[in-house]
N, C-alpha and C positions, 0 to 999 in steps of 0.2 A: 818673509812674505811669500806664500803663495802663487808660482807662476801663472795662474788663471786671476788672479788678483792684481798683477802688474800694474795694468792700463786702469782699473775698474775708479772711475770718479775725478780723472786728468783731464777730459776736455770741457766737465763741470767747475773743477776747479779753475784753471785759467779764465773760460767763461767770466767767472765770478772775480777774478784779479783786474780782467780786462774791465768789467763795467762798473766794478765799484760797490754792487748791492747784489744782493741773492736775488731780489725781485726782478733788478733789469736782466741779470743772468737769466733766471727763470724765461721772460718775456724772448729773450735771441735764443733759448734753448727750446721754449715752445712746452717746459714744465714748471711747476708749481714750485715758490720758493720754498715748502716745506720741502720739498726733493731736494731743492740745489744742496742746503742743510743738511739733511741726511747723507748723501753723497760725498759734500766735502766731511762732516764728521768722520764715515767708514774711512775715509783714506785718512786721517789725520790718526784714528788710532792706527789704520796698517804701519804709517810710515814713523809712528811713535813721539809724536812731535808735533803741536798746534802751528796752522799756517796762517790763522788770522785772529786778530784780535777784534773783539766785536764788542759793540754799544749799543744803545739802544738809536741811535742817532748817525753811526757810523763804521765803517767796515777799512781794517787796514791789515797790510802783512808783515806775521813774526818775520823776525830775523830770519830764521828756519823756510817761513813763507818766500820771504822773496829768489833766498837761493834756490827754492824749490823751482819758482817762477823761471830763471833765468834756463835753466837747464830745461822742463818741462815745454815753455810755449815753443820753443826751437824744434825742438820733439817731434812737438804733437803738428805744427807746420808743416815740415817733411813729409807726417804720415799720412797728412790729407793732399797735399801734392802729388806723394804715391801714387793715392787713391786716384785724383783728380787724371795724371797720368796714364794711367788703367783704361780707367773708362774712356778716354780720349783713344788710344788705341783699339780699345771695344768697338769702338763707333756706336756706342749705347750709354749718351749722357748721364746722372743717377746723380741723386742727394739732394741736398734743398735746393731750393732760390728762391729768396726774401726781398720781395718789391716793396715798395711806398710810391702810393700816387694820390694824386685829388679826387673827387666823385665824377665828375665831368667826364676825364678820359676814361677812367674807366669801365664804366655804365657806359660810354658810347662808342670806345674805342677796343678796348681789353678787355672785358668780359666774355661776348661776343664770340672771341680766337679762343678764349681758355678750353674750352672742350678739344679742338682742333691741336691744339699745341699740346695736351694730356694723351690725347691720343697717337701722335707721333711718338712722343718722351712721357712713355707711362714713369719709367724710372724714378723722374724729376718730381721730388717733394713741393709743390709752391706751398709759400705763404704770402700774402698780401696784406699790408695794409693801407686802407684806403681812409687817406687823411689832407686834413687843409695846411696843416702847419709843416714849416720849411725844419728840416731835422738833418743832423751833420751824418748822413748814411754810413759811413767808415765807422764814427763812435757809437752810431744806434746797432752798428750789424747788421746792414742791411747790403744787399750784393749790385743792387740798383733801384735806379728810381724814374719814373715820370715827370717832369714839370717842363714847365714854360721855360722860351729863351732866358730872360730876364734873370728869372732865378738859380740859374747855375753860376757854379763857383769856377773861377777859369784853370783849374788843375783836372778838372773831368775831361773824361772822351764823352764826345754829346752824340745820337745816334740820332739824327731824324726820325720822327715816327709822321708826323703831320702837319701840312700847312698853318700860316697864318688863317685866323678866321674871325668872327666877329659874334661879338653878344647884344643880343637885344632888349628891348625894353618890351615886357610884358604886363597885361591882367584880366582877369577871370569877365565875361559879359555881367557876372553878378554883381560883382566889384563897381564896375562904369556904369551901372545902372544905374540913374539917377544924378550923377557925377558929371562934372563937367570937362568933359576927355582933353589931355591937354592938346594944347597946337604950337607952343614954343617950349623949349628944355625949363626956363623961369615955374612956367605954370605946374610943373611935378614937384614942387616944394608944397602946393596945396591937397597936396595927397600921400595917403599910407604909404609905405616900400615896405618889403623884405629885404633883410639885408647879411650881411655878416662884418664881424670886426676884427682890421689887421692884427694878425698873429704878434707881428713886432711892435707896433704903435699902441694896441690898444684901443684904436676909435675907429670910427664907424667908419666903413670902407666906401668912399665917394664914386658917383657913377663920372665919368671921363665921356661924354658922348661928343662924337665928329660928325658933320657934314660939311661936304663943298669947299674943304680946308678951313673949317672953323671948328674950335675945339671950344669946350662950354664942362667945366665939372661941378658937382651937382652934390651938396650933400644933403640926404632927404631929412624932412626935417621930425615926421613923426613915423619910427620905425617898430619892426619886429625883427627880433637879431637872431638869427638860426643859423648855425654853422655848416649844416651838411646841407647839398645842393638838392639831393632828389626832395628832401622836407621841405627847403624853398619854396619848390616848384609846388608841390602839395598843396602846401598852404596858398600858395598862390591860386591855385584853382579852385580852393574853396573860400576865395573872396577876401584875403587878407591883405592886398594891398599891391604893388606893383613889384617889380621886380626884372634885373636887369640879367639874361641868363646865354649861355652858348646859344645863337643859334637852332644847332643843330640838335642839340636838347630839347628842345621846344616845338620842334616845326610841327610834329606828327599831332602835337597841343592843339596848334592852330590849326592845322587841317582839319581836325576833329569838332572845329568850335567849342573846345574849353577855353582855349587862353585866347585871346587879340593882342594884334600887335600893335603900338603904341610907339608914335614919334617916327612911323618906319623909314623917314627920311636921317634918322641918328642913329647909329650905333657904336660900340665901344670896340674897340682893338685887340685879340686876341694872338699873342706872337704865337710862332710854332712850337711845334711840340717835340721834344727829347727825352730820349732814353739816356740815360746819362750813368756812368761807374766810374770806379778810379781807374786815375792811367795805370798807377806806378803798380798796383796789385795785378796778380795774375789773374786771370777770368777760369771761374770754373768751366766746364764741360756744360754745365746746364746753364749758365749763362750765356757761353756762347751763341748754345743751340738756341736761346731763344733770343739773342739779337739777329741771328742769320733768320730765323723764322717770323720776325715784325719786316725784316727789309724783306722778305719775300713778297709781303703782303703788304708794302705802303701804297701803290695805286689801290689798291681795295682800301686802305686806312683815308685818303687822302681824300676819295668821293664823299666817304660819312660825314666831315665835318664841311 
């Protein structure tokens, strides 16, 4: 083999050992699973020896593959530690960092800083995916994430980013027109919602609304199910039905007279917000830079919502 050839298709490979499929690989590598393919082929002829047996259904390693495995991800660990090391000494973060958040913080929270944060740490690759469902960030590959108290797992460092806050109940002047606006939480069973449906359950995600220490949960009865928030809100303005949303998502709505507020003596309970990674992993350089860079900035985080 080749000394320019050595390394060429070793962090595609593992990639592809660690997730199981070329497409998930592909998806944490940020290329197309014909690449991951080609890549682990070229090294399967350099090293003269198949490393995985494939189906049309399923992906596992030769004998040959796993020995490869064992000695390989140790390897290639170290040399991104190196790496990770370097740049820590550099004082010039570099290389990816792959978040996972909801629409919410993000659009109100983190969008917002990413220019600000690009522009300190040009180095620093982001990728972001901005999603509803709850995902095991270690096995998806991801280096951190956003959510709510609630849904972290208690082996994470959680990193405050934002207070508790609350969601409201919204709908378009168009909507209530002619409608008979409700006056107790009973009465929005007689009307449309927007909605979305639990990732884990399946059904239709119920509004929890509080005053005065009395809690009331609500599930509406004739819905529109849309899973991204800002389409929510959309749809909401153009007259599709109610809908129960951040706050702080919405105000600039009603201050505009698209949306009205609705029951404004109820609203629902939004815990805080965290940043959250594993303990036991070591934090790259660009992750760290940008959890010291959100705690810079949580009294400015903390006014938005």
């Amino acid at each position: 083999m080749r000394h320019k050839d050595f390394l060429e298709g070793v962090a595609v490979f593992v990639a592809a050992a660690e997730a199981g499929s070329f497409s998930e690989a592909g998806r944490r590598l940020g290329i197309s699973a014909s690449a991951v393919s080609q890549a682990i082929r070229g090294l399967e002829e350099r090293l003269g020896a198949p490393l995985f047996l494939r189906s049309t259904r399923s992906l596992s390693l030769t004998d040959a593959g796993s020995t490869y495995l064992l000695a390989a991800a140790p390897a290639l660990s170290q040399l991104r530690q190196a790496a990770e090391e370097t740049s820590r000494r550099s004082g010039r973060p570099s290389g990816p960092l792959r978040l996972t958040m909801p629409r919410a913080p993000f659009d109100l929270l983190i969008a917002p800083l990413l220019g600000a944060f690009q522009q300190a740490h040009p180095d620093v690759q982001l990728e972001i995916a901005v999603e509803a469902r709850l995902i095991d960030i270690v096995k998806a590959g991801y280096d951190a994430g956003l959510r709510h108290g609630a849904c972290l797992d208690k082996d994470m460092v959680a990193v405050p980013v934002a207070p508790a806050s609350e969601a409201i109940l919204v709908a378009s002047p168009s909507y209530l027109d002619g409608r008979t606006v409700p006056r107790q939480p009973p009465d929005l069973l007689d009307h449309r919602a927007v909605v979305c449906r639990s990732q884990g359950s399946g059904l239709i995600m119920p509004w929890t609304l509080q005053s005065a220490g009395e809690t009331v949960r609500i599930v509406p009865a004739v819905v529109t199910i849309v899973h991204d928030l800002a389409s929510q809100i959309d749809l909401t303005v153009r007259g599709l039905g109610m809908l129960s949303a951040p706050a702080a998502m919405v105000r600039d709505l009603i201050d505009a007279g698209k949306l009205s507020h609705v029951l404004p003596e109820w609203s629902t309970a939004i815990e805080a917000l965290y940043l959250y990674f594993p303990g036991r992993r070591q934090q790259s350089a660009a992750l760290r830079a940008f959890v010291a860079f959100l705690r810079e900035r949580t009294p400015q985080l903390q006014r938005l919502v």
